[in-house]
C-alpha positions in Angstrom: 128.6 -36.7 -10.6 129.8 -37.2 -7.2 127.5 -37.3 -3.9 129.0 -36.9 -0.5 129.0 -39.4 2.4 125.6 -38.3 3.9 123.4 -38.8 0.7 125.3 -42.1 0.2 124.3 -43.2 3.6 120.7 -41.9 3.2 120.6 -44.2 -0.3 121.8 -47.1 1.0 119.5 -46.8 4.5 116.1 -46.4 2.1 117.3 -49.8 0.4 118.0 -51.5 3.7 115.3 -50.7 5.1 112.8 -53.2 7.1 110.1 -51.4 5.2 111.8 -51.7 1.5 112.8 -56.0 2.1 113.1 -57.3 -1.6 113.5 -60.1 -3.9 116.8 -61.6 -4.9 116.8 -63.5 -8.1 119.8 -64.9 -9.9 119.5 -65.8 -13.7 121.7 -67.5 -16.2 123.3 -66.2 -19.3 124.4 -62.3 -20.0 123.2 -59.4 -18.1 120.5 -57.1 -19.9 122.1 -53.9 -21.2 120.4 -52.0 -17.9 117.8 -53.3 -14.7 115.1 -51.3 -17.2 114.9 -53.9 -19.8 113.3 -57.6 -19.3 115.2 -60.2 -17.5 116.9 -62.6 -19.9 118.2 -66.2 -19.4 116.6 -68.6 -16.9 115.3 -67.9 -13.3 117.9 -70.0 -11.1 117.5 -69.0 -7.9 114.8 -66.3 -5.8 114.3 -65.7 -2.7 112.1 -62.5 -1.2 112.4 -60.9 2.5 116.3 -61.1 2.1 117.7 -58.9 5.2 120.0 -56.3 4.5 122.5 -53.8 6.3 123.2 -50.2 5.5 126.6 -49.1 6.7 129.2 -46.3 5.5 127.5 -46.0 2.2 127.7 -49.8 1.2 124.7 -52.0 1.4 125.6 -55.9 2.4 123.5 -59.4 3.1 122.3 -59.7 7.3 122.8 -63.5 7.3 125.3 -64.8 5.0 126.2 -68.0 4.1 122.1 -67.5 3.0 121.1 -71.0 1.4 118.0 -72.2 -0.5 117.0 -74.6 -3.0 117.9 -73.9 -7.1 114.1 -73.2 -9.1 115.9 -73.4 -12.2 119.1 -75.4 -14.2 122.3 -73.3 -15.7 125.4 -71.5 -14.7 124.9 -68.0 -13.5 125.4 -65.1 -14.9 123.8 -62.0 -13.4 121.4 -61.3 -10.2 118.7 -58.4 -9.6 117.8 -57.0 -6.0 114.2 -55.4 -6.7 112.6 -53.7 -3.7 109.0 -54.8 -3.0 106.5 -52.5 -4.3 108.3 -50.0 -6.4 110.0 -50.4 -9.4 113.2 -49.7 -7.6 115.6 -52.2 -9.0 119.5 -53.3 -8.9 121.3 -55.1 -11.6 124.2 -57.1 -10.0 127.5 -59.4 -10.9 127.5 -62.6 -9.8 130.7 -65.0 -9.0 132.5 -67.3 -7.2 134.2 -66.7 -3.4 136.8 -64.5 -3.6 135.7 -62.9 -7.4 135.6 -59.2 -7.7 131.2 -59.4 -8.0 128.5 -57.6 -6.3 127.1 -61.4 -5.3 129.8 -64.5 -4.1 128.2 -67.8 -4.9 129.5 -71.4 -3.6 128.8 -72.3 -7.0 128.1 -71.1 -10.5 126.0 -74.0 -11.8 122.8 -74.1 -10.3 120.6 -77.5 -10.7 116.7 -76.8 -10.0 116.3 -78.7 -6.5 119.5 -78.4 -5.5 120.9 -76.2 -2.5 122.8 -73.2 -3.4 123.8 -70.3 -1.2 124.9 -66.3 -1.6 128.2 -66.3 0.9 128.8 -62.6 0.2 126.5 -59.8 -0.8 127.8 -56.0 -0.9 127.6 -53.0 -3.3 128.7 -49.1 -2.5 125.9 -46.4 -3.1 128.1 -44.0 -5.9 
């Protein structure tokens, strides 16, 4: 399946949206097998309200470097974007600056307290 350039930019507009602000949480250990089955692994880092920018058909992070403090311990190893109040939700790859991921990290091991921060955020609407 293919969509064209206008649907793309109608996708990635609903999931910007002011309206459709969601939660952000990054977990350790392997990604589920899809965003329908249960998060695995241990919450690391959440954060809801994060601001986000529809352009061209990609979706990227408002306000990057975005910083807050760790909830959990581990190294991570997947995030999810879910939009408040649906069941609308995004499974993402997590890495380092510079890595080929949805999510760039300053750092892969999290320590509950601790600062962390998302320097890059982007993903393309197929």
């Amino acid at each position: 399946m293919k969509i064209n350039t206008a649907l793309r930019n109608a996708i990635a507009s609903v999931l910007a949206s002011p309206s459709t602000q969601g939660v952000l949480s990054i977990y350790s250990g392997a990604a589920p097998a899809s965003p329908e089955s249960a998060a695995t692994g241990t919450l690391l880092w959440r954060h809801s309200g994060i601001g986000l920018i529809a352009e061209d058909g990609q979706v990227h992070m408002g306000e990057t470097p975005f910083t807050a403090n760790a909830e959990g311990t581990g190294a991570a190893g997947y995030a999810r974007y879910s939009l408040t109040g649906t069941a609308y939700m995004i499974q993402l790859t997590v890495g380092l600056d510079g890595a080929d991921k949805d999510i760039a990290l300053d750092t892969m091991d999290f320590v509950a307290g601790e600062p962390a921060s998302i320097t890059c955020f982007t993903f393309v609407v197929l």
